[in-house]
N, CA, C and O atoms as CSV, one atom per row, in Angstrom:
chain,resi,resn,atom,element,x,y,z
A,1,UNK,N,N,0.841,-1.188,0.000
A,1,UNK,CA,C,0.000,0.000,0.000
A,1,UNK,C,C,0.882,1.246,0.000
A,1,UNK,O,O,1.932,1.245,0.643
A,2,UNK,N,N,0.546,2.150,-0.598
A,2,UNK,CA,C,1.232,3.689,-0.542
A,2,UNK,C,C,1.076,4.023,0.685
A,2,UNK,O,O,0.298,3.538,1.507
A,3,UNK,N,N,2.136,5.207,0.857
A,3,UNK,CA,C,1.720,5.300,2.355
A,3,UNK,C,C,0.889,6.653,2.406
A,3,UNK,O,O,0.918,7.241,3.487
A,4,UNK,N,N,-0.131,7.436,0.982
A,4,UNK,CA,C,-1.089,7.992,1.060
A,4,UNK,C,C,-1.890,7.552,1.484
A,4,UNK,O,O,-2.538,8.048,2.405
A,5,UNK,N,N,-2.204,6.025,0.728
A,5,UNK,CA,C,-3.177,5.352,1.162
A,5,UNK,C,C,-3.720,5.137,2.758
A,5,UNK,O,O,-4.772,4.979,3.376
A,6,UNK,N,N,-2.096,5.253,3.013
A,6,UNK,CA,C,-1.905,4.534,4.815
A,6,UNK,C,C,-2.387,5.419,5.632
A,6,UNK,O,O,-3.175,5.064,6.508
A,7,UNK,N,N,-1.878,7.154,5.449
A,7,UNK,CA,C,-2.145,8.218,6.132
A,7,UNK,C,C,-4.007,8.242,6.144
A,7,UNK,O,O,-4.735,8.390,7.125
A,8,UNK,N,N,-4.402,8.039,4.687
A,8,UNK,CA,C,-5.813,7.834,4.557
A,8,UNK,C,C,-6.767,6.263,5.857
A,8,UNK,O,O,-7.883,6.335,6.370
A,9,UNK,N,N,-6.068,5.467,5.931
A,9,UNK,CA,C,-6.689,4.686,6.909
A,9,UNK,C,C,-6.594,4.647,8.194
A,9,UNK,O,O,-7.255,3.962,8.975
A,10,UNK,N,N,-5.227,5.870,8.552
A,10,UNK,CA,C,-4.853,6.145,10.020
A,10,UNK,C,C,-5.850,7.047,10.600
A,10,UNK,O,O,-6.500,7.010,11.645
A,11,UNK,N,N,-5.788,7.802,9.697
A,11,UNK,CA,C,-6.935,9.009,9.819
A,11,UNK,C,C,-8.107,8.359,10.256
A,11,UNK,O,O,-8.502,8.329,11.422
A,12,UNK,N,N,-8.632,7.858,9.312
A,12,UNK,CA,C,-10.098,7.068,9.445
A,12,UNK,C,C,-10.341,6.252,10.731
A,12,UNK,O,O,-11.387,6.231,11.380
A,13,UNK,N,N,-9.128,5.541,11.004
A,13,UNK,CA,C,-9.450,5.221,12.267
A,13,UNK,C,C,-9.267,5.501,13.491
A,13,UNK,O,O,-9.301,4.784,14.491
A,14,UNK,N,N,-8.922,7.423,13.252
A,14,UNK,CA,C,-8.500,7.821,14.393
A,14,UNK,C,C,-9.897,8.812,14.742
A,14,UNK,O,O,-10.279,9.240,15.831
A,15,UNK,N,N,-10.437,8.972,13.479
A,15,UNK,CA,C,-11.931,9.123,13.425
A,15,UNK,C,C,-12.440,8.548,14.098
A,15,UNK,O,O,-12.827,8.973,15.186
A,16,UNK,N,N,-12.704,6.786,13.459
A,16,UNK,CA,C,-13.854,6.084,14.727
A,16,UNK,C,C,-13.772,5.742,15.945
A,16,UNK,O,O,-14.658,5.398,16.727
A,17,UNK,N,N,-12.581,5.856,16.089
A,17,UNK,CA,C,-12.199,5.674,17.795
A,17,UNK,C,C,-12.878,7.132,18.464
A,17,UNK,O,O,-13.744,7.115,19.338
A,18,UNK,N,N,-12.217,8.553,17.779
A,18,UNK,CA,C,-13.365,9.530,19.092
A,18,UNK,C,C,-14.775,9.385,18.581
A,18,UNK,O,O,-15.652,10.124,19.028
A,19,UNK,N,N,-15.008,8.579,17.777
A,19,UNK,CA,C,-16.825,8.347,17.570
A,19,UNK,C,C,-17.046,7.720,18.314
A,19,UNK,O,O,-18.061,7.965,18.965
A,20,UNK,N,N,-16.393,6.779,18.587
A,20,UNK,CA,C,-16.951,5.898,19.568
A,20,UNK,C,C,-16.491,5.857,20.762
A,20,UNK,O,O,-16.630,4.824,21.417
A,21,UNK,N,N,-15.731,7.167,21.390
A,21,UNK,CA,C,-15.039,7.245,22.314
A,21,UNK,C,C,-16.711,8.555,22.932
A,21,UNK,O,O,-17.285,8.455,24.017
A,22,UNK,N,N,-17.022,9.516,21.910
A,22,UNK,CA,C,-18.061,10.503,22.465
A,22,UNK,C,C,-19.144,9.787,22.527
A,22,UNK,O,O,-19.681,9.961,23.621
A,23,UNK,N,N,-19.835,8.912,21.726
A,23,UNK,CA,C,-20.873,7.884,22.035
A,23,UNK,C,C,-20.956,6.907,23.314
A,23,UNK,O,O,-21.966,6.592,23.943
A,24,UNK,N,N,-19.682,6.529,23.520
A,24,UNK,CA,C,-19.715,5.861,24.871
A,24,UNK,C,C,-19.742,7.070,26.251
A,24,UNK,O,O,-20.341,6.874,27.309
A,25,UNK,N,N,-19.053,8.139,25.960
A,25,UNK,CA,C,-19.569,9.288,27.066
A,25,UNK,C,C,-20.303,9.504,27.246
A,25,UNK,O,O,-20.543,9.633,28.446
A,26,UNK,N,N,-21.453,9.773,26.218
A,26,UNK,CA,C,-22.985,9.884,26.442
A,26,UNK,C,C,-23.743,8.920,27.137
A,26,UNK,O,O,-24.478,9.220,28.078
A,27,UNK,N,N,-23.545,7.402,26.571
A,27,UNK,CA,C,-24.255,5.997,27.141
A,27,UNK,C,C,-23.729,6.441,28.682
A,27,UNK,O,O,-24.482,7.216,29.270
A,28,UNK,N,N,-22.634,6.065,29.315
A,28,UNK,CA,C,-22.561,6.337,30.350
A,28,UNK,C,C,-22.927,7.541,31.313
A,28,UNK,O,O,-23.041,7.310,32.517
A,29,UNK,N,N,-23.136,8.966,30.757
A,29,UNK,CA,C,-23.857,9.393,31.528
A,29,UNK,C,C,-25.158,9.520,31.335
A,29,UNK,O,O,-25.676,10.403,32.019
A,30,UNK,N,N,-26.012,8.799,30.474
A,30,UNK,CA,C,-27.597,7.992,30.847
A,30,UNK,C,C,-27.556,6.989,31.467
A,30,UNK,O,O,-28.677,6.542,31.706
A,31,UNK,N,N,-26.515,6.255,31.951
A,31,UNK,CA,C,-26.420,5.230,33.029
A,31,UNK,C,C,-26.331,5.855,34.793
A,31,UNK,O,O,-26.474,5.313,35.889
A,32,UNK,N,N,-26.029,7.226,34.344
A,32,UNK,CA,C,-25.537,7.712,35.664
A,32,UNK,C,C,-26.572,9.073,36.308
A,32,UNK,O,O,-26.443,9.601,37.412
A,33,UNK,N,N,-27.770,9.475,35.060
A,33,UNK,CA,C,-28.204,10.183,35.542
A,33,UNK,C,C,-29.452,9.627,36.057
A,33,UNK,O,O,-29.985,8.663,35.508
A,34,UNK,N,N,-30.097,10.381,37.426
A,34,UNK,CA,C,-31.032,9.436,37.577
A,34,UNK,C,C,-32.131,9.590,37.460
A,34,UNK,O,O,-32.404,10.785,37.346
A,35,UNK,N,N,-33.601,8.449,37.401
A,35,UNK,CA,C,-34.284,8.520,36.931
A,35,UNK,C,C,-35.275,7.600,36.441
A,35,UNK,O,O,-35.267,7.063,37.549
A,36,UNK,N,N,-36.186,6.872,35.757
A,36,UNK,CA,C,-37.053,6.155,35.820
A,36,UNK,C,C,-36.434,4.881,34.645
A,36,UNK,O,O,-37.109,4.123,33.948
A,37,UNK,N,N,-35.036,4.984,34.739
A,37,UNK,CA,C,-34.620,3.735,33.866
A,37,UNK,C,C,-34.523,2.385,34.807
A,37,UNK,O,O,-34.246,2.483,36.002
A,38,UNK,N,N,-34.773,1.117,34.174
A,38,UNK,CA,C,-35.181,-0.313,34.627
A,38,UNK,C,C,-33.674,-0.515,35.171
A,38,UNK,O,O,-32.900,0.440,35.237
A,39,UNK,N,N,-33.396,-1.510,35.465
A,39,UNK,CA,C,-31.922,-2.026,36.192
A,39,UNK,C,C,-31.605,-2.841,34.662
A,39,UNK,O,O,-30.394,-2.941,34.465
A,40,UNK,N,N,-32.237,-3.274,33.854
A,40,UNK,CA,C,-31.770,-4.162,32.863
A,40,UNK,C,C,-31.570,-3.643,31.885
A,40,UNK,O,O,-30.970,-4.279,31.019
A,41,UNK,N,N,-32.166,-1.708,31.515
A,41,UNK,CA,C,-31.733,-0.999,31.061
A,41,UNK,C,C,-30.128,-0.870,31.089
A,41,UNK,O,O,-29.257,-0.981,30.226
A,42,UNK,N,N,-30.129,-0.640,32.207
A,42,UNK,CA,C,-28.966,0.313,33.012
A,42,UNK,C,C,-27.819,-0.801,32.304
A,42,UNK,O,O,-26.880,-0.370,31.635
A,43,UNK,N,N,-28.047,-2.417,32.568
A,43,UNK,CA,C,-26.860,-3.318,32.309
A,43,UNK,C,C,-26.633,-2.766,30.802
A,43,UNK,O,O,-25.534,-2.347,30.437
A,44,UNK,N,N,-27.996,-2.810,29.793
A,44,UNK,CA,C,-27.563,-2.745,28.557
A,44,UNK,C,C,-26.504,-1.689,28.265
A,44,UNK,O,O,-25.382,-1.840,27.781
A,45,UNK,N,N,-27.188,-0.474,28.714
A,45,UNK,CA,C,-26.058,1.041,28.561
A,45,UNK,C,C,-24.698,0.532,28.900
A,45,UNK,O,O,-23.703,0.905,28.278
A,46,UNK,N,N,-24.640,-0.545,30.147
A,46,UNK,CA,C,-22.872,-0.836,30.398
A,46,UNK,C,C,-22.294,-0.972,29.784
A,46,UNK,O,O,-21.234,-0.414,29.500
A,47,UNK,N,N,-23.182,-2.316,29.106
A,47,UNK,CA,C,-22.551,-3.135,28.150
A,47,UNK,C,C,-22.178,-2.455,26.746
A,47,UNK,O,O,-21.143,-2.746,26.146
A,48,UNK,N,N,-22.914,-1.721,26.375
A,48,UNK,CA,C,-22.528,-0.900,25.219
A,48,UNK,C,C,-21.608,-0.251,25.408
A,48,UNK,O,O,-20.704,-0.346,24.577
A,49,UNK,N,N,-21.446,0.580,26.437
A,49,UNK,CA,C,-20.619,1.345,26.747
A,49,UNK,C,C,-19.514,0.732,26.785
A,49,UNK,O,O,-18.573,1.261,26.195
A,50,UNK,N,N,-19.344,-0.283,27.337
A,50,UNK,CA,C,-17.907,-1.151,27.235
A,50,UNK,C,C,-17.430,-1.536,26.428
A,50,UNK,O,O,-16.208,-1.648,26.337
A,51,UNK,N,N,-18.517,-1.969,25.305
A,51,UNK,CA,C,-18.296,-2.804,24.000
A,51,UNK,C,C,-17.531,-1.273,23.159
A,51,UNK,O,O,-16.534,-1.505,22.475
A,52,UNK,N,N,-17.818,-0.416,23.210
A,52,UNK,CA,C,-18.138,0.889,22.282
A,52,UNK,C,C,-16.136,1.213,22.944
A,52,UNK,O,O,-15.159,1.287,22.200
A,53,UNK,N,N,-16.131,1.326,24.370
A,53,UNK,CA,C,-14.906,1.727,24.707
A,53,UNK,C,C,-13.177,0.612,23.719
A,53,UNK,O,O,-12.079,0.903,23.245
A,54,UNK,N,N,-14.016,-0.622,23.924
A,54,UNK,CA,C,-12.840,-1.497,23.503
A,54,UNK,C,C,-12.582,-1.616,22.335
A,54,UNK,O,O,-11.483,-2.006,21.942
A,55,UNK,N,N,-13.967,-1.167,21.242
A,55,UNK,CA,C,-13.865,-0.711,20.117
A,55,UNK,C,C,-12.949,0.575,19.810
A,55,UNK,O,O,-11.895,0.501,19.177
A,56,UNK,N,N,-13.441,1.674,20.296
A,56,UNK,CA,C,-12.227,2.789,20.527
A,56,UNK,C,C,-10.974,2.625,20.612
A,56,UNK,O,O,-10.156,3.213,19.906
A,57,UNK,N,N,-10.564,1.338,21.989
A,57,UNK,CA,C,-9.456,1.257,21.859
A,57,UNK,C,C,-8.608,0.183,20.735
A,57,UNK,O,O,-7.405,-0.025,20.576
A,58,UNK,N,N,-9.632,-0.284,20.168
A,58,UNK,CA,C,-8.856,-1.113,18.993
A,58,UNK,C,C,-8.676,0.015,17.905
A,58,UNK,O,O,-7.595,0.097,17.321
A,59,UNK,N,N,-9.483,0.699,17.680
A,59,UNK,CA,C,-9.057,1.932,16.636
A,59,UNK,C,C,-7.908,2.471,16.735
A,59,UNK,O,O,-6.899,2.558,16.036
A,60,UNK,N,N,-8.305,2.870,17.889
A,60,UNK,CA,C,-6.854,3.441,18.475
A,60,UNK,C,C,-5.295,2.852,18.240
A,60,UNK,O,O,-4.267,3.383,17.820
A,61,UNK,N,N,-5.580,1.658,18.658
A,61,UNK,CA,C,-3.945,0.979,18.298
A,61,UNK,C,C,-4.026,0.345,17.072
A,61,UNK,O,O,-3.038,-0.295,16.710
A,62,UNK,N,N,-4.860,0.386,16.461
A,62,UNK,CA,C,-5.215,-0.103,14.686
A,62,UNK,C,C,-3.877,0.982,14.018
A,62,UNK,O,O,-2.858,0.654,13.410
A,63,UNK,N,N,-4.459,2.585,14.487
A,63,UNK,CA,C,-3.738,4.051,14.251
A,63,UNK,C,C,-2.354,3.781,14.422
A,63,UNK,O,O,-1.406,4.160,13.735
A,64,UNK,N,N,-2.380,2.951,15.608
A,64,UNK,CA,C,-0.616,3.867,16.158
A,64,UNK,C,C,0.351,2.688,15.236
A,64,UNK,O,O,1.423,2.929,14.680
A,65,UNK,N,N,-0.307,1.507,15.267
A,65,UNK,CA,C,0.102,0.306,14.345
A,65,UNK,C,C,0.408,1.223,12.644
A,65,UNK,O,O,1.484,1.292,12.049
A,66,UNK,N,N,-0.531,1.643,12.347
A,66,UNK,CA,C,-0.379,2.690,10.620
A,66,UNK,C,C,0.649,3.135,10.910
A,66,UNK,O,O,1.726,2.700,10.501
A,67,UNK,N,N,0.462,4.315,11.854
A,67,UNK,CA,C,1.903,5.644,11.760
A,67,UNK,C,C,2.786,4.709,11.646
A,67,UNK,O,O,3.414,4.531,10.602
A,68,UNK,N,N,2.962,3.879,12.890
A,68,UNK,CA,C,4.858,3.046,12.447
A,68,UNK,C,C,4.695,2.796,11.629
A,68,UNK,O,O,5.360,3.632,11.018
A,69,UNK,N,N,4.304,2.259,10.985
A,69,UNK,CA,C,4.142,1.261,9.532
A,69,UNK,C,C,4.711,2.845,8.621
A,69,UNK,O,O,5.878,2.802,8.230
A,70,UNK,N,N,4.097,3.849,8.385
A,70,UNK,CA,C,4.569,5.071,7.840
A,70,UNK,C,C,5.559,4.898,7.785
A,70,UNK,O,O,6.233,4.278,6.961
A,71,UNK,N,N,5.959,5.761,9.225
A,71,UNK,CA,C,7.189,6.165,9.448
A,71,UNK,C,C,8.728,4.976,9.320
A,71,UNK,O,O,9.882,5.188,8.950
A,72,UNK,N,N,8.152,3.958,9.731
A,72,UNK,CA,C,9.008,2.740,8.957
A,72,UNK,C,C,9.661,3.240,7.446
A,72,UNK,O,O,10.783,3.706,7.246
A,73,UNK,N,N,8.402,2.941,6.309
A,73,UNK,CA,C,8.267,3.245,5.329
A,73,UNK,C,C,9.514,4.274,4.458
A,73,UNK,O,O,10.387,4.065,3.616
A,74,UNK,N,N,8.914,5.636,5.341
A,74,UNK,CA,C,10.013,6.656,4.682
A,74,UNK,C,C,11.488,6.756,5.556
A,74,UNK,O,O,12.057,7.841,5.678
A,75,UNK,N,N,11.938,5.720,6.043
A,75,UNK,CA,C,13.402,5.828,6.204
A,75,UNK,C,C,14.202,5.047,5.462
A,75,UNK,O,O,15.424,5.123,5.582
């Protein structure tokens, strides 16, 4: 792959990681504000929220995995 290409998929997934890094901020504070939500609600919001965080963090090191790969590249 070029490493335009590469800068193009680092990006992208440095995108969906804070997408899914501000989406899981939100789930969790509807888990935390209070109010007339069920308890089995509340698990689901966790669970998303968790699922959504570990997603983030696979983006995340998906990214930092690209740059080296870059910066490899042009030396």
């Amino acid at each position: 792959m070029s490493n335009k290409h590469l800068r193009e998929r680092m990006i992208d997934f440095k995108s969906y990681a804070y997408v899914l890094l501000a989406v899981s901020v939100f789930l969790y504070i509807g888990v935390l504000i209070p109010g007339q939500t069920e308890e089995t609600a509340k698990i689901v919001l966790m669970g998303t929220t968790a699922l959504f965080l570990a997603s983030a963090f696979y983006f995340f090191s998906k990214s930092i995995k690209i740059k080296k790969r870059i910066e490899e590249s042009e030396e």
